[in-house]
mmCIF file as gemmi writes it, N, C-alpha and C atoms, coordinates in Angstrom:
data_model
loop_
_atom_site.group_PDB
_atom_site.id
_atom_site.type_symbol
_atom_site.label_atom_id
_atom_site.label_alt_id
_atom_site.label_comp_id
_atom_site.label_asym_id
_atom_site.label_entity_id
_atom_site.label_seq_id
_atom_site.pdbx_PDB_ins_code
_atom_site.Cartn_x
_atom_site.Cartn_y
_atom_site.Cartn_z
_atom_site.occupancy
_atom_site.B_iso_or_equiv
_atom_site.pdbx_formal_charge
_atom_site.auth_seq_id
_atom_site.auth_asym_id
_atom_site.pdbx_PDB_model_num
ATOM 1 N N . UNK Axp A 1 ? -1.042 -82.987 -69.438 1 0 ? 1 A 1
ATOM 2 C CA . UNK Axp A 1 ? -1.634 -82.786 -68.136 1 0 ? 1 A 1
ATOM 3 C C . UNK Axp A 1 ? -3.154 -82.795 -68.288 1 0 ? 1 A 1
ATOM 4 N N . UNK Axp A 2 ? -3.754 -83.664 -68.012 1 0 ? 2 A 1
ATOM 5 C CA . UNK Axp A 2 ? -5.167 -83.625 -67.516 1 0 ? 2 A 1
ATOM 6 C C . UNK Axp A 2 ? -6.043 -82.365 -67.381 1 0 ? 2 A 1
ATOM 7 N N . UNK Axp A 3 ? -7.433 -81.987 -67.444 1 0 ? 3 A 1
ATOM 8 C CA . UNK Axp A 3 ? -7.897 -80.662 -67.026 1 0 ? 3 A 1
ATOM 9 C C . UNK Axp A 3 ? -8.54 -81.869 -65.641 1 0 ? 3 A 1
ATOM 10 N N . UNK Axp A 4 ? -8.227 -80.697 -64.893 1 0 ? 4 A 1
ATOM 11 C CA . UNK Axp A 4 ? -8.787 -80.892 -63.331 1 0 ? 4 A 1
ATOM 12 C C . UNK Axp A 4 ? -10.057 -80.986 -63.085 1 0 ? 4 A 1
ATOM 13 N N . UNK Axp A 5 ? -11.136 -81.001 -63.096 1 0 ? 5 A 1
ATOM 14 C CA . UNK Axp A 5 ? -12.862 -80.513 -62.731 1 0 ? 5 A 1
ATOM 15 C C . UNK Axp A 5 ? -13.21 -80.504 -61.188 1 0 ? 5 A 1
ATOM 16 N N . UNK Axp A 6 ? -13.593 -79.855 -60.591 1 0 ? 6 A 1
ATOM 17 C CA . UNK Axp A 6 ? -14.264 -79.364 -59.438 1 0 ? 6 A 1
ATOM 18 C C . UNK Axp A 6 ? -15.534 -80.967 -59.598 1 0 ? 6 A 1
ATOM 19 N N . UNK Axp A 7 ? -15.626 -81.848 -59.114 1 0 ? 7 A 1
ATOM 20 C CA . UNK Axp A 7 ? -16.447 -83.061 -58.719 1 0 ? 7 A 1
ATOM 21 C C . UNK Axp A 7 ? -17.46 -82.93 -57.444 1 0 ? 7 A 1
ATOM 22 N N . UNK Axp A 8 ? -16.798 -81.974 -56.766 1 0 ? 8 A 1
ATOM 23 C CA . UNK Axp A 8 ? -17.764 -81.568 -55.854 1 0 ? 8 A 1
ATOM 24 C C . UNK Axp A 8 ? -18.477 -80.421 -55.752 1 0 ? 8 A 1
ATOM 25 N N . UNK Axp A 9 ? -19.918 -80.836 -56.091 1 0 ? 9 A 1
ATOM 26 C CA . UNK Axp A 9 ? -20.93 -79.55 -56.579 1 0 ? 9 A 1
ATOM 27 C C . UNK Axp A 9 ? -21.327 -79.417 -55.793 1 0 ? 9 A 1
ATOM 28 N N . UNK Axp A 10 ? -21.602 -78.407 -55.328 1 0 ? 10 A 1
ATOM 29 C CA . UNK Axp A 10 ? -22.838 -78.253 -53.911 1 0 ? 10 A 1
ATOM 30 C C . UNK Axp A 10 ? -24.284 -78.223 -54.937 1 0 ? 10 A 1
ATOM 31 N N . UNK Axp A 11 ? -25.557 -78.029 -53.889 1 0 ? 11 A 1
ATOM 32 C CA . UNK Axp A 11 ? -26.852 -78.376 -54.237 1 0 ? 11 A 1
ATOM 33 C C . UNK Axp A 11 ? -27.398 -77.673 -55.906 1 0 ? 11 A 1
ATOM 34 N N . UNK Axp A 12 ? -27.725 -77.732 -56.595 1 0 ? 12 A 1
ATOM 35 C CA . UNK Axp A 12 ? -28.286 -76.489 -57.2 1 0 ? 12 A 1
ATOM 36 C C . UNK Axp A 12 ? -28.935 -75.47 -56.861 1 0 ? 12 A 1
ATOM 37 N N . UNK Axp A 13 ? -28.627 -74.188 -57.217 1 0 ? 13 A 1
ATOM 38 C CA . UNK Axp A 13 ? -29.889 -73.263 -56.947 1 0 ? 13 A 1
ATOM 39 C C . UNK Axp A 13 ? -31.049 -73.324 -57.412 1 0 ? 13 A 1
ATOM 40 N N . UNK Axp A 14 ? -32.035 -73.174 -56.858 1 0 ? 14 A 1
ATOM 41 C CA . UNK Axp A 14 ? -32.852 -73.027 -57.311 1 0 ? 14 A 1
ATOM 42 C C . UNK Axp A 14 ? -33.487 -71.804 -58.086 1 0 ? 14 A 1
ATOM 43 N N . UNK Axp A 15 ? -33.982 -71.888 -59.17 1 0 ? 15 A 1
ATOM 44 C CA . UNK Axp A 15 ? -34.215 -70.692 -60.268 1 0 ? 15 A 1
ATOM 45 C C . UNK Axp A 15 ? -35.6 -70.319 -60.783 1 0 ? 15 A 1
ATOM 46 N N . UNK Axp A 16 ? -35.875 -69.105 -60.665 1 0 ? 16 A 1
ATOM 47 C CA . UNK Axp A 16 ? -37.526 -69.052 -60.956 1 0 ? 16 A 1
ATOM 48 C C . UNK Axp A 16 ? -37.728 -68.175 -62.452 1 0 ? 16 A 1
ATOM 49 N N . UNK Axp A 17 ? -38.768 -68.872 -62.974 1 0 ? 17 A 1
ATOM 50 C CA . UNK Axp A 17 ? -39.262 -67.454 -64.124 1 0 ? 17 A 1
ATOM 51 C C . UNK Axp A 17 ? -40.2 -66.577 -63.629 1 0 ? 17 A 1
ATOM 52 N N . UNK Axp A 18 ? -40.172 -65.705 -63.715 1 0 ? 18 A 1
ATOM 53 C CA . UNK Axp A 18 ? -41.932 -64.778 -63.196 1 0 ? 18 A 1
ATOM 54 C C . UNK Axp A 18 ? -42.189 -64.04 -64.397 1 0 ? 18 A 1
ATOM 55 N N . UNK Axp A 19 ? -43.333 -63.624 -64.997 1 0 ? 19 A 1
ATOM 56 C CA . UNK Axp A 19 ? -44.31 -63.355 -65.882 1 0 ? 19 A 1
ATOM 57 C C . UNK Axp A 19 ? -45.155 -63.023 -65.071 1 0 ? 19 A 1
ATOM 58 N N . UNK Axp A 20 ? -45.428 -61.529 -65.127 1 0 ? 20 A 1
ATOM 59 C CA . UNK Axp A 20 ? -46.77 -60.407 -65.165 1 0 ? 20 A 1
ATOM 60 C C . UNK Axp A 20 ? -47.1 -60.265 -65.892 1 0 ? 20 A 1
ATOM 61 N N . UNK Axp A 21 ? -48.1 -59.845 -66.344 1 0 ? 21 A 1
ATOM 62 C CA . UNK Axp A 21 ? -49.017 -58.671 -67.165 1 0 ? 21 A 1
ATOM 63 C C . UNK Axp A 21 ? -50.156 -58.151 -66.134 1 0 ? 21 A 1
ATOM 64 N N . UNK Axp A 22 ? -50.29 -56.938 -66.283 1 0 ? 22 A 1
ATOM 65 C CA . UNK Axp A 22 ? -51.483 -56.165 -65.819 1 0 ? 22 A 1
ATOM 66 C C . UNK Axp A 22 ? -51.682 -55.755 -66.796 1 0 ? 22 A 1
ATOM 67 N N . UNK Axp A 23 ? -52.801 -55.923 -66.983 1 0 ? 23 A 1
ATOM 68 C CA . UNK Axp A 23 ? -53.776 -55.598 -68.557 1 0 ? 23 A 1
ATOM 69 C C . UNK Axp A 23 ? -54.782 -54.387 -68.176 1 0 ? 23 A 1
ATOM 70 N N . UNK Axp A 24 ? -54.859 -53.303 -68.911 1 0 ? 24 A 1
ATOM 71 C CA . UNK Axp A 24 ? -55.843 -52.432 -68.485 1 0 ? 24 A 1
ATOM 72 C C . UNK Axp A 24 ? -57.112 -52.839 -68.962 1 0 ? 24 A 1
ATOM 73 N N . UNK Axp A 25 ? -58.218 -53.161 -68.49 1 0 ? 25 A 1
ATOM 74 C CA . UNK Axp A 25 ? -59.49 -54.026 -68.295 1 0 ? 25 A 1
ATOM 75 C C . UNK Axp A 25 ? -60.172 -53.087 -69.873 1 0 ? 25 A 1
ATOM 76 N N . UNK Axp A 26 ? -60.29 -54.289 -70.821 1 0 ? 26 A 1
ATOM 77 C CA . UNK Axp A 26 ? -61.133 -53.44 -71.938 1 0 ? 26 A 1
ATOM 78 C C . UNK Axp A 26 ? -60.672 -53.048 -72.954 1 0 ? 26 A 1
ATOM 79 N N . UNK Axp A 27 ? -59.094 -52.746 -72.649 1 0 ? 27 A 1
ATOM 80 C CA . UNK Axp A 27 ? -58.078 -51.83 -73.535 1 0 ? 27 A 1
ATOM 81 C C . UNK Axp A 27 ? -58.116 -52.582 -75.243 1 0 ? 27 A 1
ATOM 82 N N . UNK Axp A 28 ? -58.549 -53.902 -75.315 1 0 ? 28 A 1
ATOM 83 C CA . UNK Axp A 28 ? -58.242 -54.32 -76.628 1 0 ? 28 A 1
ATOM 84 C C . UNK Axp A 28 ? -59.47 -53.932 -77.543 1 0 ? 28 A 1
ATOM 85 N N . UNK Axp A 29 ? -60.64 -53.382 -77.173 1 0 ? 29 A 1
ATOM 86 C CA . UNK Axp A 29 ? -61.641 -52.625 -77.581 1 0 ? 29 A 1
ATOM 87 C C . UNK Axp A 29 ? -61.51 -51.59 -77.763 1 0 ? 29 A 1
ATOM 88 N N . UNK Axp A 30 ? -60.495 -50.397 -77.444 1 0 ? 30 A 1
ATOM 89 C CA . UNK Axp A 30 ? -60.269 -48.751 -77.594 1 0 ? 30 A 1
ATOM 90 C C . UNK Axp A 30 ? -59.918 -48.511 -78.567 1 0 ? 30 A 1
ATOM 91 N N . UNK Axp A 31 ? -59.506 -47.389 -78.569 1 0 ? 31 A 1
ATOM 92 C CA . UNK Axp A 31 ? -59.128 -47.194 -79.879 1 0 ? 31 A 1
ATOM 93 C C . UNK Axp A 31 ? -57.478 -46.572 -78.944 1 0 ? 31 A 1
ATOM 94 N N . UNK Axp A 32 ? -56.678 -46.307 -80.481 1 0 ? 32 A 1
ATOM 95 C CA . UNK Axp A 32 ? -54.98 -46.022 -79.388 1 0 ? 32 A 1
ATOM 96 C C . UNK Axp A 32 ? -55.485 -44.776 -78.939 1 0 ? 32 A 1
ATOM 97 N N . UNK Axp A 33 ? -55.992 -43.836 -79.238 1 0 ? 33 A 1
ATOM 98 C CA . UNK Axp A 33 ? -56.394 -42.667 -78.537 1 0 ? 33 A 1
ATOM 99 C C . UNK Axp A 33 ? -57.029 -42.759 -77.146 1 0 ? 33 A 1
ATOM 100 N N . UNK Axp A 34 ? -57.57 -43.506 -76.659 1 0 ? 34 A 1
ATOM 101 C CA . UNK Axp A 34 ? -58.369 -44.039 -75.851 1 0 ? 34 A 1
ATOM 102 C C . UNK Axp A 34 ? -57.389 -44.759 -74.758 1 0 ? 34 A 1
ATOM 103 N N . UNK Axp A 35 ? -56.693 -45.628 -75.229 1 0 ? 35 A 1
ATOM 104 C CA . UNK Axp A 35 ? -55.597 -46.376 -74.458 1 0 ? 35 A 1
ATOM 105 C C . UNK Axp A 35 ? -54.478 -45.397 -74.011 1 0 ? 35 A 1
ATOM 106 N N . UNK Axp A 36 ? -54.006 -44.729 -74.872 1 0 ? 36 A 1
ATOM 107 C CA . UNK Axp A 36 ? -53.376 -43.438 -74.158 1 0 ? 36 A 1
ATOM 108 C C . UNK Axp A 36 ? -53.219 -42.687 -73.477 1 0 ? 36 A 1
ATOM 109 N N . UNK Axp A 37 ? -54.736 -42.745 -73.578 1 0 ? 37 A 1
ATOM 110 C CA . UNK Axp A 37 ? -55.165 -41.272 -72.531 1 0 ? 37 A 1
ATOM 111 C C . UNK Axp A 37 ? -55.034 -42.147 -70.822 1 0 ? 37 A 1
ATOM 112 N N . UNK Axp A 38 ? -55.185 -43.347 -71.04 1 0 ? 38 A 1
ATOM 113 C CA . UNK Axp A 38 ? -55.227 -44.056 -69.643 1 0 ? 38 A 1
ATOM 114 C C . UNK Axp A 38 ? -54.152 -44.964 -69.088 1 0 ? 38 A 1
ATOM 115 N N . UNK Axp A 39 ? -53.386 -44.955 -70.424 1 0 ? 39 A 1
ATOM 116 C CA . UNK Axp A 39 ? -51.68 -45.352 -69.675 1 0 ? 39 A 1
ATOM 117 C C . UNK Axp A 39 ? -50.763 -44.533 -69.501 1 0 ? 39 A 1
ATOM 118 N N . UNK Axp A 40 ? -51.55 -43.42 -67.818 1 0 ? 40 A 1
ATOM 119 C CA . UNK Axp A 40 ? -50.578 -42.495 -68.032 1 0 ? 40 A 1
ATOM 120 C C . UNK Axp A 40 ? -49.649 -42.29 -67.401 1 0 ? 40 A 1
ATOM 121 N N . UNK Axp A 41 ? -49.373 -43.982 -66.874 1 0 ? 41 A 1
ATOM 122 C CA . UNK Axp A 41 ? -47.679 -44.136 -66.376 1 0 ? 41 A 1
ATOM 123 C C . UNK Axp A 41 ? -46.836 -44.863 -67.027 1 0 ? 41 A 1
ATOM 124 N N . UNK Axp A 42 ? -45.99 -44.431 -67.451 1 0 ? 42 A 1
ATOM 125 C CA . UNK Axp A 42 ? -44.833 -45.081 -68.136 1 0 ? 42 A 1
ATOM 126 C C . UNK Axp A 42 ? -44.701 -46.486 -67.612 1 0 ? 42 A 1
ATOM 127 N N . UNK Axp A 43 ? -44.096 -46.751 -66.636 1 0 ? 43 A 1
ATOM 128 C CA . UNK Axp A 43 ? -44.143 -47.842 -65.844 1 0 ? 43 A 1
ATOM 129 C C . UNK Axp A 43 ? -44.007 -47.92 -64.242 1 0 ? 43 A 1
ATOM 130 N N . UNK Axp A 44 ? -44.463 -49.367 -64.044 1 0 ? 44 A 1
ATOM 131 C CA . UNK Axp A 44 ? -44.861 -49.333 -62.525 1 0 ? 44 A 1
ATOM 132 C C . UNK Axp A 44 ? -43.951 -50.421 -62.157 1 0 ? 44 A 1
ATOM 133 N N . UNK Axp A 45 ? -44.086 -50.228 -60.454 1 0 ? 45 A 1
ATOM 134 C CA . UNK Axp A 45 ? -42.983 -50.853 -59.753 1 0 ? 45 A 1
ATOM 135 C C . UNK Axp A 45 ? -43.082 -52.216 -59.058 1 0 ? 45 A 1
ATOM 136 N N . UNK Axp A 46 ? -42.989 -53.246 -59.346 1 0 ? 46 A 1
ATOM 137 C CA . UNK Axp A 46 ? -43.015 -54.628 -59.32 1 0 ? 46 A 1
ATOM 138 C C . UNK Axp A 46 ? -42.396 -55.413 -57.71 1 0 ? 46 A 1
ATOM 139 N N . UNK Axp A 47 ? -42.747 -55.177 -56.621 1 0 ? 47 A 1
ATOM 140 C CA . UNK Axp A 47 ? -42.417 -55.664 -55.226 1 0 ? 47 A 1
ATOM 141 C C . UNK Axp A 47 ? -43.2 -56.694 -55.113 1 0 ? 47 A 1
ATOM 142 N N . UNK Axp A 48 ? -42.128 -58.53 -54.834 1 0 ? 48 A 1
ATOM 143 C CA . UNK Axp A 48 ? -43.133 -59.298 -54.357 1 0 ? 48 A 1
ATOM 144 C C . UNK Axp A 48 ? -41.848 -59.863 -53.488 1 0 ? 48 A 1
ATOM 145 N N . UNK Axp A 49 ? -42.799 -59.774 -52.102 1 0 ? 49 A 1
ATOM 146 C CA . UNK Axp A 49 ? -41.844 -60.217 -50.891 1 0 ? 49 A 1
ATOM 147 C C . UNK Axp A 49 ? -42.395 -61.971 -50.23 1 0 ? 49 A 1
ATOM 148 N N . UNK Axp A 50 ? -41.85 -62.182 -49.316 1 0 ? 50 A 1
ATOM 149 C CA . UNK Axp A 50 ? -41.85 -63.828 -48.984 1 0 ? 50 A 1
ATOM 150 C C . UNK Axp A 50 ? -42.805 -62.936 -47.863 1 0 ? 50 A 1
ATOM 151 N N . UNK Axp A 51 ? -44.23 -64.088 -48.157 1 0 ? 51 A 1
ATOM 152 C CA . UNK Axp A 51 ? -45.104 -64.17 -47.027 1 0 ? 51 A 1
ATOM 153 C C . UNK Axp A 51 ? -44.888 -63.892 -45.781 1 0 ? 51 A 1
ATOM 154 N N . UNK Axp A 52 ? -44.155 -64.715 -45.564 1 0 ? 52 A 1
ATOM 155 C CA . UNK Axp A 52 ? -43.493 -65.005 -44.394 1 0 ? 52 A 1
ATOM 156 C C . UNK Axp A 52 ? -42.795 -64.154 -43.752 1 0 ? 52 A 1
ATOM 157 N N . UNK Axp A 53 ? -42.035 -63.487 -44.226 1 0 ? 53 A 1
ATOM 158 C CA . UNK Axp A 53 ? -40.77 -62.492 -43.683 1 0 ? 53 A 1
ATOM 159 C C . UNK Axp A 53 ? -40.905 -61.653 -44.929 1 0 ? 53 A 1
ATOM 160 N N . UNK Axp A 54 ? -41.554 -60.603 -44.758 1 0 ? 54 A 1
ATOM 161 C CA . UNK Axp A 54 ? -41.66 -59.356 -45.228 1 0 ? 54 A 1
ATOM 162 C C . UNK Axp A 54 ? -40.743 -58.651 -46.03 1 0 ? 54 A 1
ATOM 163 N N . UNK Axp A 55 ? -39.442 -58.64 -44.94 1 0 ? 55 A 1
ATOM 164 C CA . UNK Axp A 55 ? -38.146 -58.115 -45.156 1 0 ? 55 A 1
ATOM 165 C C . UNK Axp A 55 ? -37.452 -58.918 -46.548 1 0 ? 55 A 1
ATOM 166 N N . UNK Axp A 56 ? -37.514 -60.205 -46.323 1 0 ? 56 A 1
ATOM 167 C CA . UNK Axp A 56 ? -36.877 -61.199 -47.582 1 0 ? 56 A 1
ATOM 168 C C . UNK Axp A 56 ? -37.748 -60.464 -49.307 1 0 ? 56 A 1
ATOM 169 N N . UNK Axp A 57 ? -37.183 -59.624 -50.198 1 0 ? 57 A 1
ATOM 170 C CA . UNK Axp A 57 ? -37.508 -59.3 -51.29 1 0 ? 57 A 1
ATOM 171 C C . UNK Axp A 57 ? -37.263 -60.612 -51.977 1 0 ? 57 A 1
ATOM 172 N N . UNK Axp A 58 ? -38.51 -60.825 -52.831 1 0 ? 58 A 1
ATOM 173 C CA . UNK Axp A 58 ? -37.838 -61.724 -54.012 1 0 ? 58 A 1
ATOM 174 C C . UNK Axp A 58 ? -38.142 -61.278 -54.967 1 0 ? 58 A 1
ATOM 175 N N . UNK Axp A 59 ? -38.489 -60.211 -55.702 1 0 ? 59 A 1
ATOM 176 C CA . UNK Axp A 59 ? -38.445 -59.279 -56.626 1 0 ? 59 A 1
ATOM 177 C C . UNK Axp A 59 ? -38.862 -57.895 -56.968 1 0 ? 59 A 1
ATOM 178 N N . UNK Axp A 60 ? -37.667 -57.48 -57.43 1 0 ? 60 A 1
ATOM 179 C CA . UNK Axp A 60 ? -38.07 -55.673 -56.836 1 0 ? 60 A 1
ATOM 180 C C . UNK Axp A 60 ? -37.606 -55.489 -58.309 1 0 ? 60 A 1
ATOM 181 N N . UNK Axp A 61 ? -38.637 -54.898 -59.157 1 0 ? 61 A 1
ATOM 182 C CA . UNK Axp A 61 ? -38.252 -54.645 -60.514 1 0 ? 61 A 1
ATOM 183 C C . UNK Axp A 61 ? -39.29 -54.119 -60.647 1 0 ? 61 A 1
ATOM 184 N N . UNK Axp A 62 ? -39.15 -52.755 -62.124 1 0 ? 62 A 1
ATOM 185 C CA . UNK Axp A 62 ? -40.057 -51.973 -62.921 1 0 ? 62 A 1
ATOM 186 C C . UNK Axp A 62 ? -40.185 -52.965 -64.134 1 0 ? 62 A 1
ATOM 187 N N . UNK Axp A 63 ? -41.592 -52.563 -64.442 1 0 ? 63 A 1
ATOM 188 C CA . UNK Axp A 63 ? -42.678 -52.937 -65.589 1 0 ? 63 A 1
ATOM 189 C C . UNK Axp A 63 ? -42.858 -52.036 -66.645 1 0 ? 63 A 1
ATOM 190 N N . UNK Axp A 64 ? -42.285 -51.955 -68.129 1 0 ? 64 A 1
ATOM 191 C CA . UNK Axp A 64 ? -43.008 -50.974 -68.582 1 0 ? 64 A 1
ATOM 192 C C . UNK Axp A 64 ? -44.095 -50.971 -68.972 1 0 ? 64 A 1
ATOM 193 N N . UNK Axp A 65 ? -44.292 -49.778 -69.541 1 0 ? 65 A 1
ATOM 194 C CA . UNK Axp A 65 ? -46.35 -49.915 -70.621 1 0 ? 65 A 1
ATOM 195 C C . UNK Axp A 65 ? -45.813 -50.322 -71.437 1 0 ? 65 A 1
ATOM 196 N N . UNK Axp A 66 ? -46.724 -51.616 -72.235 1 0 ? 66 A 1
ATOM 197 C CA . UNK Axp A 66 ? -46.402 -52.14 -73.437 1 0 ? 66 A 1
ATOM 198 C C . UNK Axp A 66 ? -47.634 -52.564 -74.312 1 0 ? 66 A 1
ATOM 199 N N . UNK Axp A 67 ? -47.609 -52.692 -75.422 1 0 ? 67 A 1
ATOM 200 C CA . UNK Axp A 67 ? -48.594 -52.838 -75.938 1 0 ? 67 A 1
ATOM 201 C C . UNK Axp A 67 ? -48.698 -54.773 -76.387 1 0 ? 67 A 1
ATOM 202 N N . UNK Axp A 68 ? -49.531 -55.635 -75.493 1 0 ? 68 A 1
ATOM 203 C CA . UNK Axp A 68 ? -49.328 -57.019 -76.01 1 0 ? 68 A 1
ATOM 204 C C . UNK Axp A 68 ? -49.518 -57.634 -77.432 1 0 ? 68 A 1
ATOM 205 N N . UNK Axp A 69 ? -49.348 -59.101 -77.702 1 0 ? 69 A 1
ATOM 206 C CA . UNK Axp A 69 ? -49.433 -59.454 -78.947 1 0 ? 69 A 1
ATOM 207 C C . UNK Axp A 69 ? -51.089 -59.494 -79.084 1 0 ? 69 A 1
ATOM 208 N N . UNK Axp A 70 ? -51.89 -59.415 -77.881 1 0 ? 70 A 1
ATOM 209 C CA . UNK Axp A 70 ? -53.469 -59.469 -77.999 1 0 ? 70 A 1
ATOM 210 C C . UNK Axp A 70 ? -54.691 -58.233 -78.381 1 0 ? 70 A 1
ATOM 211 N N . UNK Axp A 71 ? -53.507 -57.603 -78.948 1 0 ? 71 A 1
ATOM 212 C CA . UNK Axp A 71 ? -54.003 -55.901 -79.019 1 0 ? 71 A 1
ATOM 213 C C . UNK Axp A 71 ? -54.231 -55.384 -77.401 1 0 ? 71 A 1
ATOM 214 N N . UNK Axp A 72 ? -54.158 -55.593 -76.202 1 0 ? 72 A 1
ATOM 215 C CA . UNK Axp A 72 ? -54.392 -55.416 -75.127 1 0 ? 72 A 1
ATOM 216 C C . UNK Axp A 72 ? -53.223 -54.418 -74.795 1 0 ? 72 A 1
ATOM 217 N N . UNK Axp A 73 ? -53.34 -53.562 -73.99 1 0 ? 73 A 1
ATOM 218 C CA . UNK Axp A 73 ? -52.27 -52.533 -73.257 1 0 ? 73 A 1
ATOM 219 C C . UNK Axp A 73 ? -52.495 -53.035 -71.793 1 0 ? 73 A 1
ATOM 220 N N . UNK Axp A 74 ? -51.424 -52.477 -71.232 1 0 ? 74 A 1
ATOM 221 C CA . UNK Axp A 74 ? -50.556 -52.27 -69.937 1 0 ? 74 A 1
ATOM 222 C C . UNK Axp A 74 ? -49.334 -52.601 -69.755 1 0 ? 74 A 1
ATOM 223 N N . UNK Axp A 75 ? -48.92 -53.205 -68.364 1 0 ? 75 A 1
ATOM 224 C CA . UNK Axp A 75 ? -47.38 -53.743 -67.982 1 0 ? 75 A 1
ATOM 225 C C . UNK Axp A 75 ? -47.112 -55.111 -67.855 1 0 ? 75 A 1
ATOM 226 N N . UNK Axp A 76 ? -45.815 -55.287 -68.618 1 0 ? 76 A 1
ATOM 227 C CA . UNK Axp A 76 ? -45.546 -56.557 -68.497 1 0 ? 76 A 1
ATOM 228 C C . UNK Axp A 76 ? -44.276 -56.643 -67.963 1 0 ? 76 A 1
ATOM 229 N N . UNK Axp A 77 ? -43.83 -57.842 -67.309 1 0 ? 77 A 1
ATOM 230 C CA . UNK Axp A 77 ? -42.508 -58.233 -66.479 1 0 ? 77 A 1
ATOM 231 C C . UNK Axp A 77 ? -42.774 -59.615 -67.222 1 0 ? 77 A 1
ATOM 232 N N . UNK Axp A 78 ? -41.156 -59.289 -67.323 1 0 ? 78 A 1
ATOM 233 C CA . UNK Axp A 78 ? -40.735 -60.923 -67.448 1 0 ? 78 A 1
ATOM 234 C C . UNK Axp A 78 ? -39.317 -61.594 -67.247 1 0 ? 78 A 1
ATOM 235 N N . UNK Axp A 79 ? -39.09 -61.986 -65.839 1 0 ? 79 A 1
ATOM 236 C CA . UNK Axp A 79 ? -37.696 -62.019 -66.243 1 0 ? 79 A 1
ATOM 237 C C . UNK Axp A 79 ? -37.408 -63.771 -66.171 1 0 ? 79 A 1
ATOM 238 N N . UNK Axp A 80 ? -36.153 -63.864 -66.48 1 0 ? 80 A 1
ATOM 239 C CA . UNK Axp A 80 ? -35.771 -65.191 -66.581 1 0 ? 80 A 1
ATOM 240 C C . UNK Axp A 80 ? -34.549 -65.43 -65.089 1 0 ? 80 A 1
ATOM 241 N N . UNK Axp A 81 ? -34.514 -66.729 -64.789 1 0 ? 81 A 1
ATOM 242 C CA . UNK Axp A 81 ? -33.5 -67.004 -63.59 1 0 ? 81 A 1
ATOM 243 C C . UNK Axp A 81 ? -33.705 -66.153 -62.54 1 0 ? 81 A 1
ATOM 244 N N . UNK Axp A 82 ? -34.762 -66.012 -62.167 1 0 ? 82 A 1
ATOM 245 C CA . UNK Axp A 82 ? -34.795 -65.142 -60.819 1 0 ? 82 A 1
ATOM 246 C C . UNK Axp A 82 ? -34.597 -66.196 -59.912 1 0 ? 82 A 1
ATOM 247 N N . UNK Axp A 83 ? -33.654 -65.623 -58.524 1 0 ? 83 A 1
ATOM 248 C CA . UNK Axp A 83 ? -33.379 -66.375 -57.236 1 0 ? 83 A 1
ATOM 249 C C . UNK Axp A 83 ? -33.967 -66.047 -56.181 1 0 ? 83 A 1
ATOM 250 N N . UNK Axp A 84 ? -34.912 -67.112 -55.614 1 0 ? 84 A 1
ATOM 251 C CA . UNK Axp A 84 ? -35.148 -66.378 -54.323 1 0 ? 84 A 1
ATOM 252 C C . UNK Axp A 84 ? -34.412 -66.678 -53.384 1 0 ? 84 A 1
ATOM 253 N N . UNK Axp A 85 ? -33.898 -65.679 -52.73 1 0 ? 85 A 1
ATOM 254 C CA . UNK Axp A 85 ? -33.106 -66.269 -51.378 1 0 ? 85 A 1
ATOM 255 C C . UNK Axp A 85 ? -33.942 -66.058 -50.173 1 0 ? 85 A 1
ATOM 256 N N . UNK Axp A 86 ? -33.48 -66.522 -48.743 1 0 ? 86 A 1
ATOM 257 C CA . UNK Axp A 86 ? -33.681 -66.422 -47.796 1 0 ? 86 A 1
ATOM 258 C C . UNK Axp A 86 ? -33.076 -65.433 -47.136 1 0 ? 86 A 1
């Protein structure tokens, strides 16, 4: 018996990457004592909505503090396959 396949695909989705960093301005000059004292939130909260319609979220996610590969501190996001819908 044959395997069957589904031939009719509907459209693709469409799929996004998003990449933040908020860098605390300077931080790769401090010393870690210094950077510490001023990352003093664990992490922050990541809302980016459609221009357009307010209501439509297309990403609602936390950032932690991280320390980058540039000696630089703050928050980074990064996710992979994000969807925006309508």
């Amino acid at each position: 018996m044959p395997i069957i396949r589904n031939t009719e695909t509907g459209p693709a989705k469409a799929q996004f990457s998003v990449g933040l960093n908020i860098i605390l301005t300077g931080s790769k000059k401090m010393t870690p004592a210094e950077q510490e004292a001023l990352i003093s939130v664990n992490k922050v909260h990541v809302l980016i909505v459609d221009a357009d319609d307010p209501e439509n979220i297309l990403v609602d996610e936390e950032a932690p503090a991280r320390e980058f590969s540039t000696g630089s501190v703050g928050y980074g996001l990064n996710l992979r396959s994000a969807e925006f819908k309508k």
